[in-house]
C-alpha positions as CSV (number, residue, x, y, z in Angstrom):
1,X,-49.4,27.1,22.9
2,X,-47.5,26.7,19.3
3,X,-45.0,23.9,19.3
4,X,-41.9,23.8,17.3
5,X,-40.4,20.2,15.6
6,X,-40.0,18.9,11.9
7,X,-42.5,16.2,11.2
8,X,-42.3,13.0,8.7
9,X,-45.7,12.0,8.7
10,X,-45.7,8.0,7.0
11,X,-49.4,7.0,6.5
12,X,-50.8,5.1,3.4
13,X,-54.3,6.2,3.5
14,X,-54.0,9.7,1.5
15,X,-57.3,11.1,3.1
16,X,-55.8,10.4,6.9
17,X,-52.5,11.8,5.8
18,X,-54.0,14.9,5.0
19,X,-55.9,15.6,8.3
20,X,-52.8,14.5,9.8
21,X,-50.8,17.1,7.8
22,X,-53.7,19.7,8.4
23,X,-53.8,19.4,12.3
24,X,-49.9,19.4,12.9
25,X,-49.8,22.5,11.0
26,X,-52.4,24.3,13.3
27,X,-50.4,22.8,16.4
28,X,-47.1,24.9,14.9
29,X,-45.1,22.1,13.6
30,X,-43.8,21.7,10.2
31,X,-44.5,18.8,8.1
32,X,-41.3,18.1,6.2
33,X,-43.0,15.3,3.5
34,X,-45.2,12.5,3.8
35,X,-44.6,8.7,2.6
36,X,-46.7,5.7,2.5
37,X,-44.0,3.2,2.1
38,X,-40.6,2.7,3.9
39,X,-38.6,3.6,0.9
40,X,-40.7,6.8,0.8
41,X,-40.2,7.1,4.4
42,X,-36.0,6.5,4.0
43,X,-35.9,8.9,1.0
44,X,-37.5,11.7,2.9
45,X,-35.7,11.4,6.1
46,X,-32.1,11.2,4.5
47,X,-33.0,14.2,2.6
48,X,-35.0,16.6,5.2
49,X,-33.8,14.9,8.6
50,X,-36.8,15.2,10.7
51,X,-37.0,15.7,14.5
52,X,-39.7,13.0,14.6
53,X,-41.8,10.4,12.7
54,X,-45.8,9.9,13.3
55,X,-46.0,6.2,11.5
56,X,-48.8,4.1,10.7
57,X,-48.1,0.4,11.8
58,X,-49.5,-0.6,8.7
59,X,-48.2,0.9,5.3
60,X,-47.7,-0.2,2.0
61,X,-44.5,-2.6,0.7
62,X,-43.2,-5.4,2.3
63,X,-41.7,-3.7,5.5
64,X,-44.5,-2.2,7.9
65,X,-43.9,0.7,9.8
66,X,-42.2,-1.3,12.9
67,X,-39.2,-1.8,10.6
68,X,-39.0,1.5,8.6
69,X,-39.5,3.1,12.2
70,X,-36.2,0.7,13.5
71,X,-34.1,1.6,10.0
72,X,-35.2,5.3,10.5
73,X,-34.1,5.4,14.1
74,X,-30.9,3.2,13.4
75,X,-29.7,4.9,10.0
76,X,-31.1,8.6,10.8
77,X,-31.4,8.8,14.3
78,X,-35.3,9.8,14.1
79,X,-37.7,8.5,16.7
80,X,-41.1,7.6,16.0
81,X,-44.8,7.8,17.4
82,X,-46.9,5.1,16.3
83,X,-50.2,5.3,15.1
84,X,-52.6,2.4,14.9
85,X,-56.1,0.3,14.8
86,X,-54.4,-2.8,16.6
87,X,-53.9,-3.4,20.3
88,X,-53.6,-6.8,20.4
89,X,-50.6,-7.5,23.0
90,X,-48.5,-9.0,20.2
91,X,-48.6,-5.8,18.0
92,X,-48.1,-3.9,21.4
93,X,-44.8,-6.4,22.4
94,X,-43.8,-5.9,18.6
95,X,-43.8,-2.3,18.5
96,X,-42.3,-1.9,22.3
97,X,-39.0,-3.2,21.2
98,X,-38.6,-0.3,19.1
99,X,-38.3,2.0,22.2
100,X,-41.3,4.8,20.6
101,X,-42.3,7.9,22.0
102,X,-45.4,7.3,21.8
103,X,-48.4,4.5,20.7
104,X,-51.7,6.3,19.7
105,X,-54.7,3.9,18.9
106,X,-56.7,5.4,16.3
107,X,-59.2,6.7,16.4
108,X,-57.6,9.5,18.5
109,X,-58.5,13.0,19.2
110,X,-56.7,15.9,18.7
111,X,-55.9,16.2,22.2
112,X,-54.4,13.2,22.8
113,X,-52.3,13.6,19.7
114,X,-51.1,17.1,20.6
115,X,-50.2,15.4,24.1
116,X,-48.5,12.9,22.6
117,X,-46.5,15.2,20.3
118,X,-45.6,17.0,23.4
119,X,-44.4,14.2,24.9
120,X,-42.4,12.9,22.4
121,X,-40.8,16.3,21.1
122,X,-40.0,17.2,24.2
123,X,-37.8,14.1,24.4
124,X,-36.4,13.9,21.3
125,X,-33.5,16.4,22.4
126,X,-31.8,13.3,23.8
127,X,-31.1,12.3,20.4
128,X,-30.4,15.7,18.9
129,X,-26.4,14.2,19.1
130,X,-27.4,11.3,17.1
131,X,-29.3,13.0,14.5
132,X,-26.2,15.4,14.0
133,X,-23.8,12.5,13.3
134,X,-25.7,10.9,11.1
135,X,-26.5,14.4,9.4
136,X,-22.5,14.3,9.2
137,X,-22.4,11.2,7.9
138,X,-24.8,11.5,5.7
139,X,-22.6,14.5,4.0
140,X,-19.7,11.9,4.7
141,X,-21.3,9.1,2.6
142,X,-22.3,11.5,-0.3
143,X,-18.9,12.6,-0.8
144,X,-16.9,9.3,-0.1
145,X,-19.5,8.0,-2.6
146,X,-18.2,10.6,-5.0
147,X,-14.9,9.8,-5.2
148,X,-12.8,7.3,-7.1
149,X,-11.4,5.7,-4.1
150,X,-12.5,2.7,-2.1
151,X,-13.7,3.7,1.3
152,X,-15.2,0.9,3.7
153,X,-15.9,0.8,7.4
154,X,-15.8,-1.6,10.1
155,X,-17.3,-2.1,13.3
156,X,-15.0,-3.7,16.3
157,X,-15.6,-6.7,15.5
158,X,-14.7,-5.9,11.5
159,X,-18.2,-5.8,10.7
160,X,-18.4,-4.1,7.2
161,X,-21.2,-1.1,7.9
162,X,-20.1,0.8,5.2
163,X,-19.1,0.2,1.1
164,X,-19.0,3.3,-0.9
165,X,-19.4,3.3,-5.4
166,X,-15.8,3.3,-5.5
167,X,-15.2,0.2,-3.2
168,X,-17.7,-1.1,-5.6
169,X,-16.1,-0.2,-9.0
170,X,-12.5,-1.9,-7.9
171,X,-13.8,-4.7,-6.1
172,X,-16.7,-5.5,-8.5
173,X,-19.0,-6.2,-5.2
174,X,-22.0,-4.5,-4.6
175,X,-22.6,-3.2,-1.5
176,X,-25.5,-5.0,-0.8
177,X,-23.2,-8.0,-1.5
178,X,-20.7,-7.5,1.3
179,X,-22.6,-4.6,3.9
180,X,-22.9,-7.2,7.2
181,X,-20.0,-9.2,6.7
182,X,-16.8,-9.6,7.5
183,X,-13.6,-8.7,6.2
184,X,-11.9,-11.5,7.7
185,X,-14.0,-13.7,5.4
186,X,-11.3,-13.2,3.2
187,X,-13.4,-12.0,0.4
188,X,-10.8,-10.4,-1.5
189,X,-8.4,-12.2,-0.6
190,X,-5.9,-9.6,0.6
191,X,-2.6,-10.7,0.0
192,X,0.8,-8.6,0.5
193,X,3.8,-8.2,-2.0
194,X,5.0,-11.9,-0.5
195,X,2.5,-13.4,-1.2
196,X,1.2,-14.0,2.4
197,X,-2.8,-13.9,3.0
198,X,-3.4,-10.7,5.2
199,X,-6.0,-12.0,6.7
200,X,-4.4,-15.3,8.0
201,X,-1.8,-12.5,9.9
202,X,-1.0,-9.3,9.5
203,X,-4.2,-7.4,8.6
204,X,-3.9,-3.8,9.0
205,X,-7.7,-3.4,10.1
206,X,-7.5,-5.7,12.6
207,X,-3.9,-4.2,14.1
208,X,-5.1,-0.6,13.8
209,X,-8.6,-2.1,15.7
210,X,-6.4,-3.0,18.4
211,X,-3.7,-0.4,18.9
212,X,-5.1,2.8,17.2
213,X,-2.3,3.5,15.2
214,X,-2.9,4.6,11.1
215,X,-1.4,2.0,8.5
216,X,-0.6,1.9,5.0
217,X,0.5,-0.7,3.3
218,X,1.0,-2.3,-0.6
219,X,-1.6,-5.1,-0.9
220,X,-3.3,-6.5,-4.2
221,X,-7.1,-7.8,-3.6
222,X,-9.2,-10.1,-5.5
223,X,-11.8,-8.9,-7.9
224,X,-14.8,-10.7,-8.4
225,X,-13.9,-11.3,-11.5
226,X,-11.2,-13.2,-10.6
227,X,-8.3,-11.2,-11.5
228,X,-5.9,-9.5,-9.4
229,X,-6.1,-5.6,-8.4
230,X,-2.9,-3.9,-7.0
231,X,-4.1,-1.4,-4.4
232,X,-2.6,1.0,-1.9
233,X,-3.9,0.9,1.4
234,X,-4.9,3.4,4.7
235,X,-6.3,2.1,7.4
236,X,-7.5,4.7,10.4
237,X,-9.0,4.2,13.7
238,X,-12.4,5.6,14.9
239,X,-12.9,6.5,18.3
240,X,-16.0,7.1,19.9
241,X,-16.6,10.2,22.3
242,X,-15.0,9.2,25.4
243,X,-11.8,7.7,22.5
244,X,-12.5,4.6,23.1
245,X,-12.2,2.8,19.3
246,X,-15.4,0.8,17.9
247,X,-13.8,0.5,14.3
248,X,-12.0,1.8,11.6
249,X,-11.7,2.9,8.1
250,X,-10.3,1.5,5.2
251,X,-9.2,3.6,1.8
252,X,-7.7,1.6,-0.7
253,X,-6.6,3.0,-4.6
254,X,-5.8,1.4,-7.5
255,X,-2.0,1.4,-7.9
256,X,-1.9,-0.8,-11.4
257,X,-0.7,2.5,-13.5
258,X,1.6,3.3,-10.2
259,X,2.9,-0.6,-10.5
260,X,3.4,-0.9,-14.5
261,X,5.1,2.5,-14.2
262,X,7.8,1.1,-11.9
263,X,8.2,-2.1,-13.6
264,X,8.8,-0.7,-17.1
265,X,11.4,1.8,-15.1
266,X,12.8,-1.4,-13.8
267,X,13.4,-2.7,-17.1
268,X,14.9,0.3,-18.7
269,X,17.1,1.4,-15.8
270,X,18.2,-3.2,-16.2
271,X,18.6,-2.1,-19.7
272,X,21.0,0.9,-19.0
273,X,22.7,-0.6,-16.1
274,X,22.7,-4.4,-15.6
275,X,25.4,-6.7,-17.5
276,X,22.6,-9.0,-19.4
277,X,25.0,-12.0,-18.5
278,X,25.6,-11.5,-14.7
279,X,23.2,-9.0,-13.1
280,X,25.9,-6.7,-12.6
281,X,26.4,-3.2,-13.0
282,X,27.8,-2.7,-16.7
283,X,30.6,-0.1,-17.2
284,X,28.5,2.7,-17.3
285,X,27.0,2.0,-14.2
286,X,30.7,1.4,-12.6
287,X,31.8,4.6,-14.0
288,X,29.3,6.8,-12.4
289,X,29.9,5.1,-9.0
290,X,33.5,5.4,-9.2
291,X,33.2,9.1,-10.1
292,X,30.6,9.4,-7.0
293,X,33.3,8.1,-4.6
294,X,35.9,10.3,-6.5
295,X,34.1,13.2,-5.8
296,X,33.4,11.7,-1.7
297,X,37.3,12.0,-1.2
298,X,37.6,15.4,-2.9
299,X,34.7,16.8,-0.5
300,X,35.0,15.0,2.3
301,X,38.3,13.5,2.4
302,X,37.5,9.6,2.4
303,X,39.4,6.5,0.6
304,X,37.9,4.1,-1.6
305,X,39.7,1.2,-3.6
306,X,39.5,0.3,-7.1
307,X,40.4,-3.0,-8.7
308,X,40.4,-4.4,-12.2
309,X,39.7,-8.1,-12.4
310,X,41.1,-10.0,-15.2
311,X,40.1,-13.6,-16.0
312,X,43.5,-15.4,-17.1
313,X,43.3,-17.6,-20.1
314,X,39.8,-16.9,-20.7
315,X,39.8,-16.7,-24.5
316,X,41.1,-20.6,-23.8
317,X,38.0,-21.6,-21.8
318,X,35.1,-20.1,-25.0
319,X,37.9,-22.1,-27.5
320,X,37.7,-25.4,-25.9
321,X,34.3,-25.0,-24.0
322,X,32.0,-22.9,-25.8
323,X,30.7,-19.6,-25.0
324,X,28.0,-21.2,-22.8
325,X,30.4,-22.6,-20.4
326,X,32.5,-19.3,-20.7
327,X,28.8,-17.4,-19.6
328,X,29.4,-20.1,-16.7
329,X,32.7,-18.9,-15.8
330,X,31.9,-15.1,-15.6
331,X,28.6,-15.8,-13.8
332,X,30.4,-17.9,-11.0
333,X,32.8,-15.4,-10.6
334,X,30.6,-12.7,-10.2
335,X,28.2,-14.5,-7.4
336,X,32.1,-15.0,-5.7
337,X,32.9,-11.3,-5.9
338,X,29.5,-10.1,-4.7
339,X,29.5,-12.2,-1.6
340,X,33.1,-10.7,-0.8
341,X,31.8,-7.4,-1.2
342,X,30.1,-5.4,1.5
343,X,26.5,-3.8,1.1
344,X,28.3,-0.2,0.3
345,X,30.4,-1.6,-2.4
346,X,30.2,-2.1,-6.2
347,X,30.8,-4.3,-8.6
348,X,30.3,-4.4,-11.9
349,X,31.1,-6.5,-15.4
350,X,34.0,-3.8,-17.3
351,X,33.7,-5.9,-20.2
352,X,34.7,-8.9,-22.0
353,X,36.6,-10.9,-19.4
354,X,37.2,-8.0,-16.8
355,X,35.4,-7.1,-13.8
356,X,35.6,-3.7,-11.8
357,X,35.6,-3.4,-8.0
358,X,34.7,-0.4,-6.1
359,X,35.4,-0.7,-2.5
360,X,34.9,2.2,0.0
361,X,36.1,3.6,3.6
362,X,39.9,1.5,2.7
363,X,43.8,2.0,3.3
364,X,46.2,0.8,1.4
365,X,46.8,-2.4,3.7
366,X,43.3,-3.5,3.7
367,X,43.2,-2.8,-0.1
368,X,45.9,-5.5,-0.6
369,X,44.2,-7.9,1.7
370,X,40.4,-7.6,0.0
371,X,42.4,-8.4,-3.2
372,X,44.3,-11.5,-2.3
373,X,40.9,-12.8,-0.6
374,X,39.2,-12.5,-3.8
375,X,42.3,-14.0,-6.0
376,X,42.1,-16.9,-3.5
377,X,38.5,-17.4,-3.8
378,X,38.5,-17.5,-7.1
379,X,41.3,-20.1,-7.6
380,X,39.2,-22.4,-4.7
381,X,36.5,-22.5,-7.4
382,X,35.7,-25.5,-10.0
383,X,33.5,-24.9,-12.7
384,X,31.6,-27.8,-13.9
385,X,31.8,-28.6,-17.9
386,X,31.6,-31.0,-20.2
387,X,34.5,-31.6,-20.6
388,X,35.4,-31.6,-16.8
389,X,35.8,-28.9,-14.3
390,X,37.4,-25.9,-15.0
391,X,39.9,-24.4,-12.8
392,X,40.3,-20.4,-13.0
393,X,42.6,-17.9,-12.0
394,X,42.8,-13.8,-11.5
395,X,45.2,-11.2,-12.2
396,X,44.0,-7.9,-10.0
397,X,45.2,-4.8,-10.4
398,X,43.8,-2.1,-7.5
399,X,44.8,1.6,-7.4
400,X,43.7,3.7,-4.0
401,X,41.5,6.7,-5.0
402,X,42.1,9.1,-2.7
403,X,42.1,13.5,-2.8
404,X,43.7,14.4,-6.1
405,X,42.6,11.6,-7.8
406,X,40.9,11.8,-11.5
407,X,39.3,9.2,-12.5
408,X,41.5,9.0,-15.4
409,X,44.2,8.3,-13.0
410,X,42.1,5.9,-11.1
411,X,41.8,3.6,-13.6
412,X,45.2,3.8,-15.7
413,X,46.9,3.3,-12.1
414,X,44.8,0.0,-11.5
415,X,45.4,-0.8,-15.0
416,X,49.0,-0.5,-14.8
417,X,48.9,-2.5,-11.9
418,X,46.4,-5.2,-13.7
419,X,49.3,-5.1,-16.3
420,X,52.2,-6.1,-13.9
421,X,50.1,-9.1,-12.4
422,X,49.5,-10.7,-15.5
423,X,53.1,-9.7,-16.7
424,X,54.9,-11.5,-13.5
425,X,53.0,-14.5,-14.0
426,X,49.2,-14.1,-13.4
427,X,47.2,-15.1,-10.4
428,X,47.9,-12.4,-8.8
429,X,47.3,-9.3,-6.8
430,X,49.0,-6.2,-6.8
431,X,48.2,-2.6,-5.1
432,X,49.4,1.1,-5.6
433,X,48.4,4.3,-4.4
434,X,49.9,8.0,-5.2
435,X,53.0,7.1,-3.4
436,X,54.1,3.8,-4.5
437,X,53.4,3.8,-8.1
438,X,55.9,2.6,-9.8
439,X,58.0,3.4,-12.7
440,X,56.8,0.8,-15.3
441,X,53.2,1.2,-13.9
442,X,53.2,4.7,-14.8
443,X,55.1,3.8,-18.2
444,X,52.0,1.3,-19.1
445,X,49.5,4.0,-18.2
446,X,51.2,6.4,-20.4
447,X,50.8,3.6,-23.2
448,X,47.4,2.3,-22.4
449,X,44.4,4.2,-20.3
450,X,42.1,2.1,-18.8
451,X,38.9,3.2,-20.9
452,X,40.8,1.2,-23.9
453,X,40.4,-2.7,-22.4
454,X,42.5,-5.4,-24.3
């Protein structure tokens, strides 16, 4: 009776090989190569993925065919028959612990080897499930090793089993460097955008280990090197059949074009923006947020508040004090008016020794008191000189931008306004809306719009 199987025959004596190869071929089977070391062996078996391995106990290299047999079963799912000269109990015990389908003592017959063969193919369906996985994963690790990405695996207890070329190229390990370690040996050195070490807390492996649940996060990891590598990461779980998991995946990419792209538009959108001496918005900025909430009221019918902040005397204090300590003033006022402010507010420098405030979702009433708490504020303060402290004051002019409003009127109404503070005596804060503007507010306005700033 022909049998079926694919056969890796590993024997290092070329003339035993060959009557090997000859008498499996007449028993049906197909010989799918022939090795006489265990990297011969592992070459083959990765590329042909036999159904079984007839192995000499005794082949050429440094590992003997006990090993390759455990690294072909282990890596490739392939079983193994042995074939030997020794039956001495301690080659016997040795060989046992590999669990093979068979032990043949040479010299053997053709019988017995057929019977054995039998035997052992007959069995090897049991592991038909294993040999397809690691077929799979075999596919898995050629393309994973293809791509630019770093891709490693863990085992439950964050074993590294697997560390493909591109893992390799951004870490500067090897695999052979890290493959049966651990990540939490803090290797690289995972640390998150605060600075905190993931694996002293917070590692996504070890979370996604214990709960199942994908992560991604924005880490940097060490290089060998030494430097610093900014990567994103994607953690999965992997489940065995019955779902329970016994590891996960890790795919990390290089994010230093991603990161040097966002800090350069950082920069330029500071540059466009940000007042270099507070931090605040400048005017442009201001300007496109006051037409925004301009354009809220039209379309949705909602109130916001504008005030103009003027800093009395201030000419006085960059006389007497320098333009350092005046730097002083504005910046202390603008930490005073951000704290007022609420999250969906704005504030921004106008220019020179003015100050813009947006403030949204306001009446009238509430306008009036947001103002008077800033004047106050500001008059509480003392800023530290040279010369002494230096006590300032506010005039505030705020106008209620409501539907109908242009944001030409906007600003020449809070300017007007701005205008009658410091005219009755500055250190103060006055209010308007469309109803209550007054005479000589509109008769400033018509003189001066607020896009021309004393």
């Amino acid at each position: 009776m022909k049998m079926n199987g694919r056969i890796l025959v590993v024997e290092d004596e070329s003339l035993v090989a060959l009557d090997l190869r000859q008498a499996l071929e007449e028993f049906g089977l197909e010989v799918v190569g022939m090795a006489a070391s265990a990297d011969e062996a592992l070459a083959l078996a990765e590329a042909t993925q036999p159904d079984l391995a007839l192995m000499d106990v005794n082949i050429q290299g440094t590992r003997d065919g006990i090993q390759t047999a455990r690294m072909l079963r282990d890596q490739f799912g392939v079983p193994a028959v042995f074939l030997t000269s020794y039956s001495d109990d301690a080659t016997i015990e040795k060989a046992t612990k590999e669990s093979p389908y068979g032990y043949l003592l040479k010299p053997f017959n053709l019988r017995e080897l057929k019977a054995a063969l039998q035997i052992a193919l007959h069995n090897a369906p049991a592991d038909t499930d294993v040999r397809r996985s690691n077929r799979k994963l075999t596919v898995y690790r050629q393309l994973c090793d293809n791509i630019f990405d770093g891709v490693y695996l863990v085992d439950h207890q964050r074993r590294i089993s697997y560390w493909n070329r591109g893992a390799e190229e951004l870490t500067g390990y090897k695999s052979e460097e890290v493959l049966g370690s651990h990540c939490h040996d803090n290797l690289l050195v995972h640390v998150d955008e605060e600075g905190s070490e993931l694996c002293h807390g917070g590692c996504p492996l070890a979370a996604t280990i214990q709960d199942g649940k994908r992560r991604e996060a924005e880490v940097s990891l060490r290089h060998k090197a030494g430097h610093r590598v900014p990567v994103s990461v994607r953690v999965a779980p992997i489940a065995n059949s019955e779902g329970s998991i016994i590891g996960a995946v890790e795919v990390f990419t290089d994010v230093t074009t991603k990161k040097t792209m966002e800090m350069r538009a950082k920069a330029l959108e500071s540059q466009v923006y940000c007042d270099p001496v507070t931090g605040l918005s400048n005017r442009r900025h201001i300007e496109m947020a006051v037409k925004h909430a301009i354009d809220e009221a039209e379309e949705f019918g909602t109130k916001a508040g504008l005030f103009i902040v003027d800093i009395d005397h201030f000419k006085e204090v960059n006389d007497r004090f320098g333009h350092s300590t005046g730097d002083d003033v504005l910046k202390m006022i603008a930490d005073t008016l951000s704290q007022t402010l609420r999250p969906q507010d704005c504030l921004g420098r106008w220019g020179g020794d003015e100050f813009l405030m947006l403030v949204k979702g306001v009446e009238r009433e509430s306008l009036e008191a947001i103002g008077e708490r800033c004047r106050r504020l500001i008059e509480s303060l003392a800023v530290p000189s040279s010369g002494g402290q230096i006590h300032i004051t506010v005039s505030i002019g705020g106008a209620l931008i409501e539907k109908g409003t242009s944001p030409r009127i906007a600003f020449d109404r809070a300017d007007s306004v701005l205008y009658a503070s410091k005219s009755t005596g500055r250190n103060r804060s006055l209010v308007t809306d469309s109803e209550s503007c007054g005479a000589k507010y509109k008769e400033r306005a018509g003189s001066n719009n607020a896009h021309s700033r004393r």
